[in-house]
C-alpha positions as CSV (number, residue, x, y, z in Angstrom):
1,X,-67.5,3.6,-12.4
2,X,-67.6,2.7,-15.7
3,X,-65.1,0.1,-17.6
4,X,-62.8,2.8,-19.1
5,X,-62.3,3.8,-15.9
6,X,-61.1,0.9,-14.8
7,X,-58.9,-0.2,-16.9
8,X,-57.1,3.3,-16.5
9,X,-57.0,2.5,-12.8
10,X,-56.0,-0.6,-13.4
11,X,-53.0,0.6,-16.1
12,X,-51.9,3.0,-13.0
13,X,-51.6,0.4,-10.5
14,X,-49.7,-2.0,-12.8
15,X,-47.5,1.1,-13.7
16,X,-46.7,2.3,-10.3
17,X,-46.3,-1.5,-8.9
18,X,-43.7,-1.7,-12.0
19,X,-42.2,1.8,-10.9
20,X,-41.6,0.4,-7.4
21,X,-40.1,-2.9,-8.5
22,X,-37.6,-1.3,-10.5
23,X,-36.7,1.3,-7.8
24,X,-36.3,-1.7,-5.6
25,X,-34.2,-3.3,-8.1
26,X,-31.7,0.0,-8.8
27,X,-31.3,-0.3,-5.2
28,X,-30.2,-3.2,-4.3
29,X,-27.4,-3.0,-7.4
30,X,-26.6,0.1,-5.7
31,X,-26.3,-1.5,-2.1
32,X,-24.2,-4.7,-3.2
33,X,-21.9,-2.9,-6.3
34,X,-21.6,0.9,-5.8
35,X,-21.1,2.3,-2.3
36,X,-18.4,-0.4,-0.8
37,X,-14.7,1.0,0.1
38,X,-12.8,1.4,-2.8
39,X,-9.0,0.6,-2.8
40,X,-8.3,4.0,-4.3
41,X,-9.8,5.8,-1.1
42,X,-8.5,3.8,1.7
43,X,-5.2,5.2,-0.7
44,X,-6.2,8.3,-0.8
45,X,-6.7,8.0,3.5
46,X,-3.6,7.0,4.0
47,X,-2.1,9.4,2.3
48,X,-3.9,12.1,3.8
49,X,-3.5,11.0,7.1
50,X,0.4,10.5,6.8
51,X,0.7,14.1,4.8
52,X,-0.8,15.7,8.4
53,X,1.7,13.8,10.4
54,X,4.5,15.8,8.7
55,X,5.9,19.2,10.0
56,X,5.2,20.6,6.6
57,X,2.7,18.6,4.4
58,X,2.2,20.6,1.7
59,X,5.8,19.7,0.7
60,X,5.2,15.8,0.7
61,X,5.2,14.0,-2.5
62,X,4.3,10.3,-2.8
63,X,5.5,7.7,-5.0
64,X,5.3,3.7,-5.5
65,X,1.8,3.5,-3.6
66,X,0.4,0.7,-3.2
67,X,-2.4,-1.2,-0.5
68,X,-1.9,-4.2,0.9
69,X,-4.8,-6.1,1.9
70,X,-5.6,-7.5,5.3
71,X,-9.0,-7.6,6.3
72,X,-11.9,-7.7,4.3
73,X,-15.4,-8.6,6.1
74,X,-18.7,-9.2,3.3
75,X,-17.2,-6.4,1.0
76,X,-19.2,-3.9,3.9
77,X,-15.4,-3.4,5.4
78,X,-11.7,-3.4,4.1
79,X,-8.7,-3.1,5.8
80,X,-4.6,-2.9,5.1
81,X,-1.8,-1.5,5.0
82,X,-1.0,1.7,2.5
83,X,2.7,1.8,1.5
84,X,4.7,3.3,-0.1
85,X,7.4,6.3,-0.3
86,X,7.5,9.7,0.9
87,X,9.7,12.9,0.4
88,X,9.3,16.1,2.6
89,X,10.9,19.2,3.9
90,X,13.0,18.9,7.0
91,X,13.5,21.8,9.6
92,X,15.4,23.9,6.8
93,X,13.6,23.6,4.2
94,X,15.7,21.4,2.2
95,X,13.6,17.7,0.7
96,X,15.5,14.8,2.7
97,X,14.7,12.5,-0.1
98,X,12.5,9.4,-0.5
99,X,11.4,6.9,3.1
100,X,9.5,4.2,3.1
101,X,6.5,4.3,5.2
102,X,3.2,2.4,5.9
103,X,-0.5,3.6,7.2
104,X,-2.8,1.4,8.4
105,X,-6.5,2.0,7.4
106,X,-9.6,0.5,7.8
107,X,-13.0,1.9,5.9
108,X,-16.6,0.3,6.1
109,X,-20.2,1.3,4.9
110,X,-21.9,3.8,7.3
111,X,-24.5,2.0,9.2
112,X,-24.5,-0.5,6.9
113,X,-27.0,1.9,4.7
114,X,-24.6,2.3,1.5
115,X,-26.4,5.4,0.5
116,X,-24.8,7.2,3.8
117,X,-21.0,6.8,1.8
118,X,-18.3,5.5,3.8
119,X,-16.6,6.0,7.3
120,X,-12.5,5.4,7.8
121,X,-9.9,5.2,10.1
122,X,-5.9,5.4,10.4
123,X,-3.9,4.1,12.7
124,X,-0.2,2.4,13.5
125,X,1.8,4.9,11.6
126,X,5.7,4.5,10.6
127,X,8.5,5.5,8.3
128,X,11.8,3.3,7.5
129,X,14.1,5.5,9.5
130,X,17.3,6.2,7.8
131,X,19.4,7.7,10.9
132,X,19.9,6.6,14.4
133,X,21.4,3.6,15.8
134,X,21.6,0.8,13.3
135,X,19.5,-1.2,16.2
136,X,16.3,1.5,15.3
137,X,17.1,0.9,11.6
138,X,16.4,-2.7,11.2
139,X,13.9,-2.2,13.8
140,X,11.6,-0.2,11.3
141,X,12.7,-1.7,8.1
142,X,11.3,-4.8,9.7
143,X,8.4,-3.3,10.8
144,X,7.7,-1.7,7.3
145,X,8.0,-5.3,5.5
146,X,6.0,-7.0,8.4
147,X,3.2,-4.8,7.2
148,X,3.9,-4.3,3.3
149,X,5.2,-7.5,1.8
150,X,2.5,-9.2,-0.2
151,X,2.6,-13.0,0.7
């Protein structure tokens, strides 16, 4: 080998170690900035899981969302509450206006691997109810500001 081929051996090398560093780098912003649960989608969960709850969810509309933050775990997992209001179709087809209700959702990184995207879960489900006994409506108005009232 002569010298000028050394030095082009030697320019690859520093090149490709370079190359690597800086893939390593876009990574790791990547992994700690761009693939952690977003408040929008755990949103966007609850929603979705609410709106297939419903006898017809195509009707729903949504208004005055907001997520109320309970658990949050290295910025890997978030948790809450989604609240807000919903209006639907009843049995006759007729909107019964606007009810409070709450979702609670949970989202974390898949396999702690950020470039798999993100897994969720819904659960403990509930609506202000506006008829019944006056017992089952305080009953779920508390319920609903246990779970949604920012402290």
């Amino acid at each position: 080998m002569n010298f000028i081929h050394k030095v082009k051996l030697l320019k690859t090398r520093v090149f490709l170690v370079l190359l690597l560093i800086l893939t390593i780098a876009c990574f790791s912003f990547f992994a700690i900035s761009g693939f952690r649960p977003m408040d929008y989608q755990l949103e966007k969960y609850g929603i979705s899981a609410f709106r297939q709850a419903l006898k017809d969810p195509e009707s729903a509309q949504f208004r005055n969302i907001k997520l109320v933050k309970s658990e949050q775990k290295g910025g890997l997992y978030k948790g809450g509450y989604v609240c807000g209001e919903f209006n639907a179709k009843n049995g006759f087809g007729a909107y019964g206006g606007f009810h409070r209700f709450y979702v609670h959702v949970g989202a974390r990184t898949r396999f702690l691997i950020p470039l798999f995207g993100v897994t969720h879960w819904e659960s403990d489900m509930g609506f202000v109810k506006e008829n019944g006994s006056l017992d089952e409506k305080i009953s779920s108005l508390k319920s609903f500001i246990d779970r949604c009232a920012q402290t």
